[in-house]
C-alpha positions as CSV (number, residue, x, y, z in Angstrom):
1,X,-27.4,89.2,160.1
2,X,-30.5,90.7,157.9
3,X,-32.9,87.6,157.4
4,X,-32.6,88.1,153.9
5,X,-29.2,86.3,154.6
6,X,-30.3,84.2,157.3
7,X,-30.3,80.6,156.3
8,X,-33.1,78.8,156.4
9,X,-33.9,76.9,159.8
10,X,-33.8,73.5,157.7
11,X,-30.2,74.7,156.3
12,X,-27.2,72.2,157.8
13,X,-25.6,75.2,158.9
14,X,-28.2,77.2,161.1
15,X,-27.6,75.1,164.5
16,X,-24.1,76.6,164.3
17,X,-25.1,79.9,163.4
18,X,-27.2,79.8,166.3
19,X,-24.2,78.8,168.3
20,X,-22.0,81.5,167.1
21,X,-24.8,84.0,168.1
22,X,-24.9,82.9,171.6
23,X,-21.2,83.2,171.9
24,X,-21.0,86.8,170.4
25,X,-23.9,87.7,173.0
26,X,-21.8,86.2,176.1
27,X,-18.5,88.2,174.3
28,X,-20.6,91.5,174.2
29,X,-22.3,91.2,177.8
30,X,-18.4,90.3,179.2
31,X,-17.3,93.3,177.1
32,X,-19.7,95.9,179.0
33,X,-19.2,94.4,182.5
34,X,-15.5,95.1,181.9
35,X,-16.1,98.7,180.5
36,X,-17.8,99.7,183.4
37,X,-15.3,98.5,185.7
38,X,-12.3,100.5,184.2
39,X,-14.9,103.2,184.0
40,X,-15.0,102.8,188.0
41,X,-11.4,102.5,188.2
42,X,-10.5,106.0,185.8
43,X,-13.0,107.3,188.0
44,X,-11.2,106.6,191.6
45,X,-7.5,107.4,190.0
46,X,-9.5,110.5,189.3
47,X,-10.4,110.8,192.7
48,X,-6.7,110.1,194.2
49,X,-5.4,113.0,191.8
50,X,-3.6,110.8,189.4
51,X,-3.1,112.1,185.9
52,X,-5.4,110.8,183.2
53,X,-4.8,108.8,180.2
54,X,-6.4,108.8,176.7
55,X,-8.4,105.7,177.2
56,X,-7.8,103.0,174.4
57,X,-10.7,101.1,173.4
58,X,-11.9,98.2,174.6
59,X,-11.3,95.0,172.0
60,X,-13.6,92.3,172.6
61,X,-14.0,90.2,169.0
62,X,-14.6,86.6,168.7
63,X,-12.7,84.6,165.9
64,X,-13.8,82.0,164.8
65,X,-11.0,78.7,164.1
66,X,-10.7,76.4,161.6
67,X,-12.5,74.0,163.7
68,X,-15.8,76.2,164.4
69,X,-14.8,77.3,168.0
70,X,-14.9,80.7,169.2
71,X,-11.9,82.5,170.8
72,X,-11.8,85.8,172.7
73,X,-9.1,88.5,172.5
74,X,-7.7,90.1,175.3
75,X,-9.7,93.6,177.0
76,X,-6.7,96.4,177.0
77,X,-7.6,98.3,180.5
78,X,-5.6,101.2,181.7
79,X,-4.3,101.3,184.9
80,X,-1.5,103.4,187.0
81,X,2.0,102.7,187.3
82,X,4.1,102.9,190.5
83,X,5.6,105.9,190.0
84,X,1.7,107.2,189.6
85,X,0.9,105.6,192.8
86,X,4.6,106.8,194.5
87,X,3.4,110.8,193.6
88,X,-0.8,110.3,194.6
89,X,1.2,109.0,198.0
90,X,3.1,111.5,198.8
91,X,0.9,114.4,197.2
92,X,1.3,117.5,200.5
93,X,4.5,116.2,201.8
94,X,7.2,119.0,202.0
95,X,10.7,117.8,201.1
96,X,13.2,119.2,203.5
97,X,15.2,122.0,202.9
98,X,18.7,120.7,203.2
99,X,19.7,117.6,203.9
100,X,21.7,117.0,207.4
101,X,25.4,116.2,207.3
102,X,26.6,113.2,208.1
103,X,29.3,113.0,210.9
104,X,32.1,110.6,210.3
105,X,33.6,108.6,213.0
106,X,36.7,108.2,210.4
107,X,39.5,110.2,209.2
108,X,40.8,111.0,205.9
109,X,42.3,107.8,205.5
110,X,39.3,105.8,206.2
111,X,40.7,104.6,209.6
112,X,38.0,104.6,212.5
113,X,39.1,106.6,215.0
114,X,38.4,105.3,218.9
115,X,36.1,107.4,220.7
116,X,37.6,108.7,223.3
117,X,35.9,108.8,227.0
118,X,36.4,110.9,229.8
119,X,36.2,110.5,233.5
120,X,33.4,112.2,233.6
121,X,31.5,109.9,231.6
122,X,33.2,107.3,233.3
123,X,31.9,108.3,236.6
124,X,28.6,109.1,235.4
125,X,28.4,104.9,233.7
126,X,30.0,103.9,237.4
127,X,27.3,105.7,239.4
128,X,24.4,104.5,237.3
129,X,25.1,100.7,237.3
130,X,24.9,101.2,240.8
131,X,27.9,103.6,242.4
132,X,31.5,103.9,241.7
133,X,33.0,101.3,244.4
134,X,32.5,100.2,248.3
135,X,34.0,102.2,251.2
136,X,37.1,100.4,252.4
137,X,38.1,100.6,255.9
138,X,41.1,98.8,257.1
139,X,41.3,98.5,260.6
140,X,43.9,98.4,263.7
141,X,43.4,94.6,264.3
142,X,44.2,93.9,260.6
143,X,40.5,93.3,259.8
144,X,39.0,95.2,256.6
145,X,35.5,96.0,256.2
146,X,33.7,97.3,252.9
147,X,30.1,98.7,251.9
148,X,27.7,100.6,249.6
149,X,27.1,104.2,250.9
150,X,23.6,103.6,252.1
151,X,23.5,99.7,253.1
152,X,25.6,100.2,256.6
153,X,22.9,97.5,257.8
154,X,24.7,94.4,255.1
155,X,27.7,95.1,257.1
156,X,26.0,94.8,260.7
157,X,24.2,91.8,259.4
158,X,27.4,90.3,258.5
159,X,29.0,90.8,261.7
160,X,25.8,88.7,263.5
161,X,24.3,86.4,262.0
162,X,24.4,85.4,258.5
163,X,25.8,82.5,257.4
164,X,27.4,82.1,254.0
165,X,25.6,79.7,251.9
166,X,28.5,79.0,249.3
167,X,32.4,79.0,250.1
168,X,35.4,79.8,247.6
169,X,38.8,78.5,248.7
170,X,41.6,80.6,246.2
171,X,44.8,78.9,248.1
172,X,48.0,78.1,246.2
173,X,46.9,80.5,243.2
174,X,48.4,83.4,241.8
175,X,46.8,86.6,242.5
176,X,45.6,87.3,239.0
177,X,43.9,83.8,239.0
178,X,42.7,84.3,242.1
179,X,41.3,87.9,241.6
180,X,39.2,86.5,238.3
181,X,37.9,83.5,240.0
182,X,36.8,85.9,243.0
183,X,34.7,88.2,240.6
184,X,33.2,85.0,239.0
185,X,32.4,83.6,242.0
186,X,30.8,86.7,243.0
187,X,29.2,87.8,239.8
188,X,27.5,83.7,239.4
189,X,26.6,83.2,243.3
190,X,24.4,86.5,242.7
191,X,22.8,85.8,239.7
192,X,21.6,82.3,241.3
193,X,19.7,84.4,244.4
194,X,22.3,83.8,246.7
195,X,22.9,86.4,249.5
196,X,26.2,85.6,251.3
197,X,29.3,83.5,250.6
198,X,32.6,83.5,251.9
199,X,36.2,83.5,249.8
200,X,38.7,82.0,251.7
201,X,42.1,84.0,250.9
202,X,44.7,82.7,253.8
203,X,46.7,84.3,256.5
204,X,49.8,85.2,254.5
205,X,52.2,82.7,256.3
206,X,54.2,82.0,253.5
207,X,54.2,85.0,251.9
208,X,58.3,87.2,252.7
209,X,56.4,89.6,255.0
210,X,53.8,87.7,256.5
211,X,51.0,89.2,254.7
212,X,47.9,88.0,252.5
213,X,48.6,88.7,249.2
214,X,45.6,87.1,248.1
215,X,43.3,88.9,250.3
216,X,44.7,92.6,249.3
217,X,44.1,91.5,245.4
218,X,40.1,90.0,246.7
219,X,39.3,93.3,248.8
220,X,40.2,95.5,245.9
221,X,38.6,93.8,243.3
222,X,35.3,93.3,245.4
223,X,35.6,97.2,246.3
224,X,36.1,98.5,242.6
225,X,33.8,98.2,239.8
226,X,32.4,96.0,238.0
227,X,32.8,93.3,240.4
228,X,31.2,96.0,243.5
229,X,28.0,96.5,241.3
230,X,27.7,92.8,242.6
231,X,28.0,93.7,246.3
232,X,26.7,95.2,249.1
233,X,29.1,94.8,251.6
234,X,32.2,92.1,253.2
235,X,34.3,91.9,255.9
236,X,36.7,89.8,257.6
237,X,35.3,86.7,258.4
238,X,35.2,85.5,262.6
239,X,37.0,83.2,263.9
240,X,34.6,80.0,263.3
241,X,34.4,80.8,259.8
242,X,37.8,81.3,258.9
243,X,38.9,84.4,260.9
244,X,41.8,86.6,259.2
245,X,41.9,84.2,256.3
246,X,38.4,84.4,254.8
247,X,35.9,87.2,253.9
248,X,31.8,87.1,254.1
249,X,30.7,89.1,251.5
250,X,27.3,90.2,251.0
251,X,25.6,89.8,247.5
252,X,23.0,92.3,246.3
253,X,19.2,91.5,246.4
């Protein structure tokens, strides 16, 4: 304002042209500070290698309402989108040439078809989750004896002196009970730390020829995996401990 127009100081309205001075000065310095940081930021996007934009110009006005206050527009800064930001990212990076072909496990009438797994593969699983089944030897005094290839000295052990800790009895069941309970038995005895139990199977006595039943169905389903990858070895158990009817097995470490 030119002081030709200025008001005199004794004038009723120079306190609040005084007033509306200081608020156009606080406007203007607010205005600069936030010119110089878009300034900054044009100046990084340039530095990143994003594309310019026509910068608009900074509005910073003050209005002045009805009531005498003083209200401050908005400052219009530029700044990059994501798709800016997405390109600066991956600014360098080689697209591939073609993309790979997917394999479908499906055929053309959307029904999944079962892999199909040889006994190759099979063998190869068997071995690694610790050999494909116990050697079983069935001897000339109807005893049976079966071990790892390799742990010979579980079988000696269990013809001396370990004692079972824990004891299975599997009479008056069918075989196919009696075969899972055997594996259980097994497969939770082990995972508790212990090293030797006994299943007790009986003689046969009832059976139409005399012979165990129950202890064929055990001894094959110790010997054969997945219930061997529990074992290390079993044989007939001695006399004391239940002779021809009964089986020590030794669990694995």
């Amino acid at each position: 304002m030119s002081k030709k127009n200025k008001p005199d100081a004794n004038h009723p309205f120079a306190a609040l042209q005084r007033v509306k001075d200081d608020l156009q000065a606080v406007v203007d310095a607010k205005a600069a500070e936030e010119k110089k940081k878009a300034e900054a930021r044009a100046e990084h996007a340039k530095w990143l290698g994003l594309p310019q934009e026509k910068k608009k110009p900074a509005k910073a006005t003050v209005q002045t309402a009805r009531d005498g206050t003083a209200k401050r527009t908005e400052v219009e800064v530029w700044r990059p989108d994501e798709k800016q930001l997405f390109a600066s990212a991956m600014s360098g990076v080689t697209p591939l040439a073609a993309k790979a072909v997917r394999v479908s496990a499906s055929d053309s009438h959307g029904e999944v078809k079962p892999r199909r797994v040889t006994l190759e593969t099979k063998l190869k699983r068997a071995a690694a989750e610790g050999g494909a089944g116990l050697v079983v030897d069935w001897r000339e005094d109807a005893t049976v004896v079966g071990f790892r290839r390799g742990h010979e000295f579980a079988l000696e052990a269990l013809g001396r002196f370990v004692v079972p800790a824990e004891t299975l009895d599997l009479h008056r069941l069918e075989a196919v009970e009696a075969t899972a309970r055997a594996q259980e038995f097994v497969r939770s005895r082990r995972a508790r730390g212990v090293r030797c139990v006994s299943v007790i199977c009986g003689r046969g006595k009832n059976s139409p020829d005399g012979v165990s039943v129950l202890r064929d169905a055990v001894v094959k389903a110790l010997a054969a995996p997945p219930t061997a990858n529990e074992v290390e070895a079993f044989r007939t158990a001695p006399d004391d401990l239940g002779g021809a009817g009964a089986l020590l097995v030794s669990l694995r470490g």
